[in-house]
PyMOL CGO cylinders between C-alpha atoms (Angstrom):
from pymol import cmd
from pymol.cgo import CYLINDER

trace = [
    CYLINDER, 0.00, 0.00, 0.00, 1.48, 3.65, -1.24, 0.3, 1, 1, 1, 1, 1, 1,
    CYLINDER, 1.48, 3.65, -1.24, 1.36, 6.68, 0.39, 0.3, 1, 1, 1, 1, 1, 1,
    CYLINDER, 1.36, 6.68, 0.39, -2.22, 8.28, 0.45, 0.3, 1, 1, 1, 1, 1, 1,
    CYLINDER, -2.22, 8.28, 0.45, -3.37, 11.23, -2.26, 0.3, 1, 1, 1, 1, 1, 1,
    CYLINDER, -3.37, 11.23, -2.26, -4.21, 14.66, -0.74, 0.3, 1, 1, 1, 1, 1, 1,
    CYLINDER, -4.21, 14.66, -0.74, -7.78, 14.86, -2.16, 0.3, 1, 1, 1, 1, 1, 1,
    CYLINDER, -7.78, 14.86, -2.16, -7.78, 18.68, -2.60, 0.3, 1, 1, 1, 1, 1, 1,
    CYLINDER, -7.78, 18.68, -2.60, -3.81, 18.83, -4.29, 0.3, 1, 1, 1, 1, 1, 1,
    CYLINDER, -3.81, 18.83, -4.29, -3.67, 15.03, -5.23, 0.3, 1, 1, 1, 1, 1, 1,
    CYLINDER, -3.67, 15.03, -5.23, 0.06, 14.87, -4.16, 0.3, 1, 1, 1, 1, 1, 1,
    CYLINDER, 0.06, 14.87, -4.16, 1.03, 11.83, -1.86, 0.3, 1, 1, 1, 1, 1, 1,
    CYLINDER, 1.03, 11.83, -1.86, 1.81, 12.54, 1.28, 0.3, 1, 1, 1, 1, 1, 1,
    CYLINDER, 1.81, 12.54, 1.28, 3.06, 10.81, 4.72, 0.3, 1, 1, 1, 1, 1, 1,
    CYLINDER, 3.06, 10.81, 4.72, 0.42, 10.86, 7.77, 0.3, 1, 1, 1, 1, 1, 1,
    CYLINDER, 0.42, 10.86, 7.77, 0.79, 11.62, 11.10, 0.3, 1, 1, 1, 1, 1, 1,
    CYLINDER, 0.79, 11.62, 11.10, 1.67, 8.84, 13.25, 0.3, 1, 1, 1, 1, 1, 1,
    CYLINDER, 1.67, 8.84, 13.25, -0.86, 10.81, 15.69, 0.3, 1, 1, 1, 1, 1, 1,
    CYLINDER, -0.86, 10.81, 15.69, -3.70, 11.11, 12.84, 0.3, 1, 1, 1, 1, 1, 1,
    CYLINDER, -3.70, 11.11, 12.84, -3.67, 7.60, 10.95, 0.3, 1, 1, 1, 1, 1, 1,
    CYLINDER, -3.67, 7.60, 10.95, -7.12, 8.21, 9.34, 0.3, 1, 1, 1, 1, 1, 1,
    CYLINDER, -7.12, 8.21, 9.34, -4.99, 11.61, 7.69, 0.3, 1, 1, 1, 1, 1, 1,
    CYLINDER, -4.99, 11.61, 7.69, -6.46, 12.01, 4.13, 0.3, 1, 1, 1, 1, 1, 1,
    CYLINDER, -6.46, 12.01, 4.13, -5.13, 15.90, 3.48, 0.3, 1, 1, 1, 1, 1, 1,
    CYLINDER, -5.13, 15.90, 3.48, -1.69, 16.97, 3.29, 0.3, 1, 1, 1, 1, 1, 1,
    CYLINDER, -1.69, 16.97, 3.29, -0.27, 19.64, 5.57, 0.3, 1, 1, 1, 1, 1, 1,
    CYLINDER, -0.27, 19.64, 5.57, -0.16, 22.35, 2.80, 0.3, 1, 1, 1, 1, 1, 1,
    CYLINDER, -0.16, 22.35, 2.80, -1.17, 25.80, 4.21, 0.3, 1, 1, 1, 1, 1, 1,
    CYLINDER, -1.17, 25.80, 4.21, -4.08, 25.97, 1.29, 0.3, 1, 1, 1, 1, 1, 1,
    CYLINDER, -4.08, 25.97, 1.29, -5.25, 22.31, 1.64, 0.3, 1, 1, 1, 1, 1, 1,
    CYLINDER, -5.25, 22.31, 1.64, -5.34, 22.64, 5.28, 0.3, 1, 1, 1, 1, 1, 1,
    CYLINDER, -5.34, 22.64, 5.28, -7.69, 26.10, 5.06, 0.3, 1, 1, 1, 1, 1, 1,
    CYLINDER, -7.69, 26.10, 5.06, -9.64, 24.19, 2.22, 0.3, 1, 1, 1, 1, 1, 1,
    CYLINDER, -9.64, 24.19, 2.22, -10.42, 21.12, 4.62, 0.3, 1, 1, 1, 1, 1, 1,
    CYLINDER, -10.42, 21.12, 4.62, -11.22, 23.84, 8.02, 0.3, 1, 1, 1, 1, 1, 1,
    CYLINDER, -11.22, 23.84, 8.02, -13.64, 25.87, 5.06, 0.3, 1, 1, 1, 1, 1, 1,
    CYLINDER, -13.64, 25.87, 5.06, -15.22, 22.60, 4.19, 0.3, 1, 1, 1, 1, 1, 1,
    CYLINDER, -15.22, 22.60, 4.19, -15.94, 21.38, 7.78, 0.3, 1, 1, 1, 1, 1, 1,
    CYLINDER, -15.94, 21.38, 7.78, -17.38, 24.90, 8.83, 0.3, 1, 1, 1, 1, 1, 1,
    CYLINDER, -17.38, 24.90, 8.83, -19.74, 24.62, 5.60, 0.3, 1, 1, 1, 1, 1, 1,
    CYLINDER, -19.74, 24.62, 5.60, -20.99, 21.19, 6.53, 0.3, 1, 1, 1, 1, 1, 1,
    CYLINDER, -20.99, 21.19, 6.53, -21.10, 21.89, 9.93, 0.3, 1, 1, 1, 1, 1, 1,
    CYLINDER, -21.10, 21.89, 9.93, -23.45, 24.76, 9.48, 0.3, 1, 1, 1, 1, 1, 1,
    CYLINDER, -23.45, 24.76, 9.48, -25.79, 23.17, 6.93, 0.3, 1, 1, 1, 1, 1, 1,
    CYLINDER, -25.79, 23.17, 6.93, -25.98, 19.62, 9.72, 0.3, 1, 1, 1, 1, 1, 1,
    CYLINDER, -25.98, 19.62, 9.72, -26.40, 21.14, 13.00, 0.3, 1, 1, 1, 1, 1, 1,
    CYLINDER, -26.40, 21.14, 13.00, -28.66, 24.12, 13.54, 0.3, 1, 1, 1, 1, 1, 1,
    CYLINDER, -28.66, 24.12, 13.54, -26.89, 24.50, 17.40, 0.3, 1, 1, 1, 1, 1, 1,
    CYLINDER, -26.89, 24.50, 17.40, -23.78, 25.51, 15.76, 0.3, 1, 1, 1, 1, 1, 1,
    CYLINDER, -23.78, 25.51, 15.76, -25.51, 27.93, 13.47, 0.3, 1, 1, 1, 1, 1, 1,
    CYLINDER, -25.51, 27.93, 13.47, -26.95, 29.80, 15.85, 0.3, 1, 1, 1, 1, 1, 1,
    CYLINDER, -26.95, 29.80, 15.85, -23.81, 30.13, 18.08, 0.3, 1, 1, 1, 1, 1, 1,
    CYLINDER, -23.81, 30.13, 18.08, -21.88, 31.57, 14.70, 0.3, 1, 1, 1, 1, 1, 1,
    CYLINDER, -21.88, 31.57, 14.70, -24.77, 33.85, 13.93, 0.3, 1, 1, 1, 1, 1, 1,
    CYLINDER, -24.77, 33.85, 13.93, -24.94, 34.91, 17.44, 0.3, 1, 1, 1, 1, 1, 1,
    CYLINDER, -24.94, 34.91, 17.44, -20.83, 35.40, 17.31, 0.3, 1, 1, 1, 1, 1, 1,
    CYLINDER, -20.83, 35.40, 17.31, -21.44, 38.21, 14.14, 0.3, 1, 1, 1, 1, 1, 1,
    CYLINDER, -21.44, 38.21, 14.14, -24.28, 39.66, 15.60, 0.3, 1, 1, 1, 1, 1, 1,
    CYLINDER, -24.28, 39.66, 15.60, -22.32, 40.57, 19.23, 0.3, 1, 1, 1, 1, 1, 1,
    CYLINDER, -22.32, 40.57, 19.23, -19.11, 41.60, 16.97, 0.3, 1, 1, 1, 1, 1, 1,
    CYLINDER, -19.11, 41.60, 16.97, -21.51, 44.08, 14.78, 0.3, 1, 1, 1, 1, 1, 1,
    CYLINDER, -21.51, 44.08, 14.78, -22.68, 45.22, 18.06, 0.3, 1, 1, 1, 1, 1, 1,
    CYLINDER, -22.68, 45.22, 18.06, -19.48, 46.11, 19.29, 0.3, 1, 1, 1, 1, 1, 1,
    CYLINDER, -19.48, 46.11, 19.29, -18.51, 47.53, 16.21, 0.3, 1, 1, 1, 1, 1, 1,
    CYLINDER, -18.51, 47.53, 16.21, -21.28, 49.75, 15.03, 0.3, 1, 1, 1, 1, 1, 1,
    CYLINDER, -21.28, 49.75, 15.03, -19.59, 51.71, 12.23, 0.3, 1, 1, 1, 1, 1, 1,
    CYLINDER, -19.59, 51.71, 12.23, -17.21, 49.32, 10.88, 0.3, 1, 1, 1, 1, 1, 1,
    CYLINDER, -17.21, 49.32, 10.88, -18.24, 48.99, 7.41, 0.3, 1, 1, 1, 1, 1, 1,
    CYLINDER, -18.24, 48.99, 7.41, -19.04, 52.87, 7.04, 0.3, 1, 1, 1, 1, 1, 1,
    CYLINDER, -19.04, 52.87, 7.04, -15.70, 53.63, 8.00, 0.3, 1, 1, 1, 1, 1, 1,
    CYLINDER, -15.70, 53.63, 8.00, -14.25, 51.00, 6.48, 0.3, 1, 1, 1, 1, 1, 1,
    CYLINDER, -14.25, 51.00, 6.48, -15.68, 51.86, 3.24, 0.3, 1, 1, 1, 1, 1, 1,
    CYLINDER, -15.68, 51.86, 3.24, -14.73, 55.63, 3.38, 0.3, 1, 1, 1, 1, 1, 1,
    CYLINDER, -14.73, 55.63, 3.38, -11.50, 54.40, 3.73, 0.3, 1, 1, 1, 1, 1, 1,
    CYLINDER, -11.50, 54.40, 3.73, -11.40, 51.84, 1.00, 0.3, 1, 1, 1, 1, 1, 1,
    CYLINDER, -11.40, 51.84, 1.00, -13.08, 53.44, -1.94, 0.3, 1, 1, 1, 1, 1, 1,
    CYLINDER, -13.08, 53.44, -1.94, -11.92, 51.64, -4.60, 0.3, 1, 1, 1, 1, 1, 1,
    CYLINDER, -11.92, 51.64, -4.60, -12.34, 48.49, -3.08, 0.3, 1, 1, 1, 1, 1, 1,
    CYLINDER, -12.34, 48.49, -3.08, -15.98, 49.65, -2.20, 0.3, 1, 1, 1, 1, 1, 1,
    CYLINDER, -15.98, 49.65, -2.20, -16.58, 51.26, -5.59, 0.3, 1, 1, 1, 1, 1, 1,
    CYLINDER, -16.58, 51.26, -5.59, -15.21, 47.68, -7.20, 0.3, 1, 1, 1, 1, 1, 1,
    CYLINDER, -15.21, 47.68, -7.20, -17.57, 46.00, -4.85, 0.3, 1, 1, 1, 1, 1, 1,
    CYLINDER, -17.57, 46.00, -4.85, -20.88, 47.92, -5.87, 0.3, 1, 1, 1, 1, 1, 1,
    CYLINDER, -20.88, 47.92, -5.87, -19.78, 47.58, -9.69, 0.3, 1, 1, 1, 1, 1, 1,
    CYLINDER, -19.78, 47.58, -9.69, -19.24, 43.83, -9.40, 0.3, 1, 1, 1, 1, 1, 1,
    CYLINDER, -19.24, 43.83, -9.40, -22.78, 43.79, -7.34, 0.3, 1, 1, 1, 1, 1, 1,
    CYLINDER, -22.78, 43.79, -7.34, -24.64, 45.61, -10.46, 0.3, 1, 1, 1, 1, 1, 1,
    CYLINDER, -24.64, 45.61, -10.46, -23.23, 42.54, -12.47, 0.3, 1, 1, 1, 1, 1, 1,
    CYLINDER, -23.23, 42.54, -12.47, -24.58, 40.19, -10.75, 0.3, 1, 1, 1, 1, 1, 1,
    CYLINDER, -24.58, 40.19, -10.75, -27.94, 41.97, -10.05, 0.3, 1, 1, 1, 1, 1, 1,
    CYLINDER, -27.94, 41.97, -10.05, -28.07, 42.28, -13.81, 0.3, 1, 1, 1, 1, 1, 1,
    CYLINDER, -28.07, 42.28, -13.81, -27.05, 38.77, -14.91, 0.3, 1, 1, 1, 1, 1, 1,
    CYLINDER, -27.05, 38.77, -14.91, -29.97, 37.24, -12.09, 0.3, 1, 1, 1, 1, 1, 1,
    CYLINDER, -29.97, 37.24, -12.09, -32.66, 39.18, -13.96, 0.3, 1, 1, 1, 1, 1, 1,
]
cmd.load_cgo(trace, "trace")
């Protein structure tokens, strides 16, 4: 039996002696791929954990009351690529 296959890269890799069920390499980008993938499934399977990361966005908004304003104001290009980008969608749903 060969080394296993990274199934986001699909290099071979070795596995940790402390994780033998490993099946994604320790690559920086597979590793965030593989945390992204379990927060998605997570939320869509268990409405508890939903709730606890909508609650965790809705405390930091309300410490944070005029984030985005100033955050835009600060970033206008970013914002004014953002709102172009948003037309393009808006148009290509209709």
């Amino acid at each position: 039996m060969g080394e296993p296959r990274c199934r986001y890269c699909q290099k071979s890799f070795r596995r940790s002696k402390f994780q033998p069920r490993q099946t994604v390499c320790s690559e920086t980008d597979c590793q965030r791929r593989r945390r992204a993938d379990y927060h998605k499934d997570k939320v869509a399977s268990d409405p508890e954990y939903r709730q606890v990361c909508q609650d965790s966005s809705r405390k930091w908004r309300a410490a944070n009351p005029g984030y985005w304003k100033q955050y835009r104001e600060e970033h206008r290009a970013s914002a004014q690529q953002n709102r172009e980008q948003q037309k393009a969608r808006d148009r290509k749903q209709r």
